[in-house]
ROROVEX-362581 format. One line per field, with one value per residue (C-alpha): residue number from 1; residue in three letters; x, y, z. Coordinates in Angstrom, 2 decimals, always signed. Last residue first. Example, Ala and Ser with C-alpha at 12.3 -4.5 7.8 and 13.67 -1.06 7.14 Angstrom:
<nodes>
pos <- c(2 1)
code <- c(ser ala)
c1 <- c(+13.67 +12.30)
c2 <- c(-1.06 -4.50)
c3 <- c(+7.14 +7.80)
</nodes>
This chain:
<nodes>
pos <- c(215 214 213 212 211 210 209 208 207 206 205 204 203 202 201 200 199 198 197 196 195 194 193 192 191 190 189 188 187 186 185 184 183 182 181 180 179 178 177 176 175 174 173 172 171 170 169 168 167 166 165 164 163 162 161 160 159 158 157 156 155 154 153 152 151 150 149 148 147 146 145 144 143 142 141 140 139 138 137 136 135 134 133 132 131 130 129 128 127 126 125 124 123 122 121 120 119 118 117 116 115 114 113 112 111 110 109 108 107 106 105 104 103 102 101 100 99 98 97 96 95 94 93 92 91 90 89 88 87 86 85 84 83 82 81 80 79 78 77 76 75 74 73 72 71 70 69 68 67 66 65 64 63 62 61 60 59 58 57 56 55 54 53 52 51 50 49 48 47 46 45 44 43 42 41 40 39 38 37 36 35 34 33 32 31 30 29 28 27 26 25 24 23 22 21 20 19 18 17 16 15 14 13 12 11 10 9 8 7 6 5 4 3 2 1)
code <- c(unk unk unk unk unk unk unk unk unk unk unk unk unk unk unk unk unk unk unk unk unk unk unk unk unk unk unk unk unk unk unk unk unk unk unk unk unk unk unk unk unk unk unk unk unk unk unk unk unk unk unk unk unk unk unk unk unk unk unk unk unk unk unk unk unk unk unk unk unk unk unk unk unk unk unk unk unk unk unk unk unk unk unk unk unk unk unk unk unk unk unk unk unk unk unk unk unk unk unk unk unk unk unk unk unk unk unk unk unk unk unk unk unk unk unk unk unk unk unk unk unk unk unk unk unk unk unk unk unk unk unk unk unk unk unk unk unk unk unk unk unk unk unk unk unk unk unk unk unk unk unk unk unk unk unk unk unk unk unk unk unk unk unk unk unk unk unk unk unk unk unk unk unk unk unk unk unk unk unk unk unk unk unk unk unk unk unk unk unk unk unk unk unk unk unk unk unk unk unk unk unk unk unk unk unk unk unk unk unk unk unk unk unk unk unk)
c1 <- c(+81.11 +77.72 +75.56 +78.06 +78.57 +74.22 +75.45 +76.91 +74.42 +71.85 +72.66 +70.00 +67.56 +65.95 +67.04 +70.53 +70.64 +67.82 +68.56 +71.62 +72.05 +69.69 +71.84 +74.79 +73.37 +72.47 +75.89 +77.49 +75.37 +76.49 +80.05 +80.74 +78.92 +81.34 +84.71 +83.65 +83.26 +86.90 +87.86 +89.12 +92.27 +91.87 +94.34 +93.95 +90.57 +90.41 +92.72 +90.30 +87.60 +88.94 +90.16 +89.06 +90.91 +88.58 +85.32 +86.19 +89.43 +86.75 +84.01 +86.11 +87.67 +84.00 +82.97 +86.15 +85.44 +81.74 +79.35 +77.55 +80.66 +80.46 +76.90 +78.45 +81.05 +78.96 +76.58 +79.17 +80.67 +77.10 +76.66 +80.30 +78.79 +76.00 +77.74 +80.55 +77.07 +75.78 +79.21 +79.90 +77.32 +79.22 +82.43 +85.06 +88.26 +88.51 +87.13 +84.68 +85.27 +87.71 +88.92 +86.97 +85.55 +82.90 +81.96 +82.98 +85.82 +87.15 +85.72 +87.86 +86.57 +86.72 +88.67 +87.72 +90.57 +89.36 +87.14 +90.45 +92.54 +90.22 +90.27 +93.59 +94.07 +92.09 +93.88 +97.16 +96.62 +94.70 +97.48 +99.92 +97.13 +97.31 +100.94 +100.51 +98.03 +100.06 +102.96 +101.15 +101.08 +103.13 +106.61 +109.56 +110.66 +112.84 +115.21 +112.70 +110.72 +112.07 +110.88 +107.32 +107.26 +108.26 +106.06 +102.83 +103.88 +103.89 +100.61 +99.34 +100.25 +99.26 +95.41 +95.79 +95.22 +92.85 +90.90 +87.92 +89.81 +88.90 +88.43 +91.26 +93.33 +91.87 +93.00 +96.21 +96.93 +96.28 +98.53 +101.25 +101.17 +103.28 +105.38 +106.06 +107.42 +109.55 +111.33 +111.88 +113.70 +115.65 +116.58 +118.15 +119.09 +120.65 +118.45 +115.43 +115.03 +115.82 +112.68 +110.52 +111.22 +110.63 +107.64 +105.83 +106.72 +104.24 +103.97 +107.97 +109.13 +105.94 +108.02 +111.63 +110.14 +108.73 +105.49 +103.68 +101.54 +99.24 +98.36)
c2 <- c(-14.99 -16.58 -15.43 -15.00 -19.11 -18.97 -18.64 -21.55 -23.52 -21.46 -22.04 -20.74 -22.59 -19.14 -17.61 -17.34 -15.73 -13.61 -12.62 -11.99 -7.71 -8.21 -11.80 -8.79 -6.35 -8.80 -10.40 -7.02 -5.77 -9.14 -9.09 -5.44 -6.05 -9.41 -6.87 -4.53 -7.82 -8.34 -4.67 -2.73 -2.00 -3.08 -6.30 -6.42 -7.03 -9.20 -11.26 -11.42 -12.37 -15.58 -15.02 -17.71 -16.27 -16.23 -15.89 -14.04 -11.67 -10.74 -10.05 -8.22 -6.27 -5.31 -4.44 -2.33 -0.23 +0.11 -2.53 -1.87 -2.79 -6.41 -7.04 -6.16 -8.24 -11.10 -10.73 -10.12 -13.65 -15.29 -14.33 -15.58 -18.80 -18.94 -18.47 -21.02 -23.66 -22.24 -23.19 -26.69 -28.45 -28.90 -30.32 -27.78 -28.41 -25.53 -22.28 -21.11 -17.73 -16.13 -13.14 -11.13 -7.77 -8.22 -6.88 -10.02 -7.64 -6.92 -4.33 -1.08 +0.58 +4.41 +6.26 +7.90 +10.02 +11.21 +7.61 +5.85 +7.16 +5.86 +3.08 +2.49 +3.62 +1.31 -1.38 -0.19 -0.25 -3.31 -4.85 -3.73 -5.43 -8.62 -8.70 -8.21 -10.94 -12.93 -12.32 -13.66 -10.77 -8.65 -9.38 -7.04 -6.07 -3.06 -4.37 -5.82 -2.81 -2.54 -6.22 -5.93 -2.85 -4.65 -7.31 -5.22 -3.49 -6.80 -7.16 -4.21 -4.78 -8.21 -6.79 -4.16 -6.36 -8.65 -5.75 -5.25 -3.44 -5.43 -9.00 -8.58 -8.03 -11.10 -13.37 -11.52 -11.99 -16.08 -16.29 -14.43 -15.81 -18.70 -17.90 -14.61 -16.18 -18.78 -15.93 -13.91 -17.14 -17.70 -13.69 -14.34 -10.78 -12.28 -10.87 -9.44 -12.04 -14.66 -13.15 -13.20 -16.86 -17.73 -15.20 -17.47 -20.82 -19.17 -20.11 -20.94 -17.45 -15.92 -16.70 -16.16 -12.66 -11.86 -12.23 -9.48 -8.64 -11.59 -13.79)
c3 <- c(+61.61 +62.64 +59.65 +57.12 +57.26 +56.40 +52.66 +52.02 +53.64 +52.36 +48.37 +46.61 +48.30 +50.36 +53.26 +53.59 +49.83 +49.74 +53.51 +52.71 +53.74 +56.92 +58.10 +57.74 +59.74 +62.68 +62.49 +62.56 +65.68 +67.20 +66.10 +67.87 +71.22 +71.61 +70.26 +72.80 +75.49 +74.28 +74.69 +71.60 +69.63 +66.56 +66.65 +70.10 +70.43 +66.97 +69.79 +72.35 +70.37 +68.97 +65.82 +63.35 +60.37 +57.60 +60.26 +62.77 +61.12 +58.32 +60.33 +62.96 +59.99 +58.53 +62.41 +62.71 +59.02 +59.27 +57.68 +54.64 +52.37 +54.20 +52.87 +48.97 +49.12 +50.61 +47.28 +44.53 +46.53 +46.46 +42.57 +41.95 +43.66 +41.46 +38.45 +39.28 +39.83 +36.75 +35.03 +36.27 +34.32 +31.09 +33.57 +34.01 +31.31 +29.97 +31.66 +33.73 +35.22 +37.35 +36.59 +37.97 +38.17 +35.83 +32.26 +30.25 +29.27 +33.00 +34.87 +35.63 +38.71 +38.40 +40.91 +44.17 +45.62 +48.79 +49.54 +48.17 +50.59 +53.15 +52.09 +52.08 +55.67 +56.63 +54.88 +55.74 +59.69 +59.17 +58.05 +61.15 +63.73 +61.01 +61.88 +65.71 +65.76 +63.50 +66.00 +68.75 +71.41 +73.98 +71.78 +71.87 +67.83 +67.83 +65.39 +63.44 +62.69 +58.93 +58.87 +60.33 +57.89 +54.99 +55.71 +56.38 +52.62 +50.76 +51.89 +51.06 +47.04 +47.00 +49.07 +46.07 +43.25 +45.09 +45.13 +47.85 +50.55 +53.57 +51.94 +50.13 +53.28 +55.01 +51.62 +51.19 +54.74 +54.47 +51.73 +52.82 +56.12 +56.81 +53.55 +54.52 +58.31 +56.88 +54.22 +57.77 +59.61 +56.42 +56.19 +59.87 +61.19 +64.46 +66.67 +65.73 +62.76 +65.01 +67.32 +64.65 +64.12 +67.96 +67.82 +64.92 +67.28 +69.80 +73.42 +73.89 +72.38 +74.56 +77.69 +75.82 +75.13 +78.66 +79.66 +80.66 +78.03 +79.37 +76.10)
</nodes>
């Protein structure tokens, strides 16, 4: 979208921007609770694929609304809102992680000595649980291929392939060209293929796997 359209321009390209703009305007706390529900679900996904803790992605996510609502009154439009809310997540994210690099804390596993909580339970047919194991094993596995890439190609990954950004928008959400954001994805792709190659390449699931390989 050209960032010279005017607000009633983008208003009629993006039905987000209509309810961001009744928030701006008359304060409308219907328009805003339409707007967390929209997203909240898909921004605590992205988010917890940036910082690693689905704790935290709740607790970041709750602080891009606040902010997109403190900011309300100033709101003028150049983008989608959802690019210009996931712009404002990545903000936090980043800077999240970076908190945590000076403060590093000890990761508390649960008491089947993983991180999650989800594990086959009642009701899951008697074969189900090597097929939840391997796909926990593919998760541990994609976690661990997006902490080798650097903080705008793990974010282009993420905002590729969860949200299917095209590139021109992951440009404006971190601030980069499109044909930077191109360059960016390729060396990322390549790094990543590197980091699940025992996964894409072999029958341990490829198909599921290979999805990393074209974020």
């Amino acid at each position: 979208m050209s960032a010279g359209l005017t607000s009633s321009q983008m208003a009629l390209r993006d039905p987000d921007v209509r309810l961001m703009l009744r928030v701006r305007d008359a304060d409308d706390g219907a328009a805003f609770a339409e707007l967390v529900g929209r997203f909240q679900h898909r921004l605590v996904a992205v988010l917890h694929h940036l910082v690693g803790d689905a704790g935290e992605a709740e607790d970041l996510a709750q602080e891009a609304f606040l902010r997109v609502y403190r900011a309300r009154a100033k709101y003028h439009p150049t983008a989608k809102f959802g690019t210009w809310l996931f712009a404002v997540a990545h903000n936090l994210a980043l800077n999240a992680r970076r908190d945590r690099k000076r403060r590093p804390v000890l990761h508390q596993q649960g008491p089947d000595g993983g991180g999650s909580a989800e594990v086959a339970g009642p009701g899951r047919p008697d074969d189900a649980p090597s097929h939840h194991l391997r796909q926990l094993e593919l998760a541990a596995a994609v976690r661990r291929a997006l902490d080798t890439l650097n903080e705008r190609q793990r974010a282009a990954v993420v905002l590729s392939k969860f949200e299917d950004m095209p590139y021109a928008e992951i440009g404006s959400v971190l601030g980069m060209s499109e044909k930077a954001v191109k360059s960016l994805l390729a060396r990322a792709r390549v790094q990543l293929r590197d980091a699940l190659q025992g996964f894409v390449g072999g029958d341990r699931g490829a198909a599921d796997g290979g999805g990393e390989d074209e974020p």
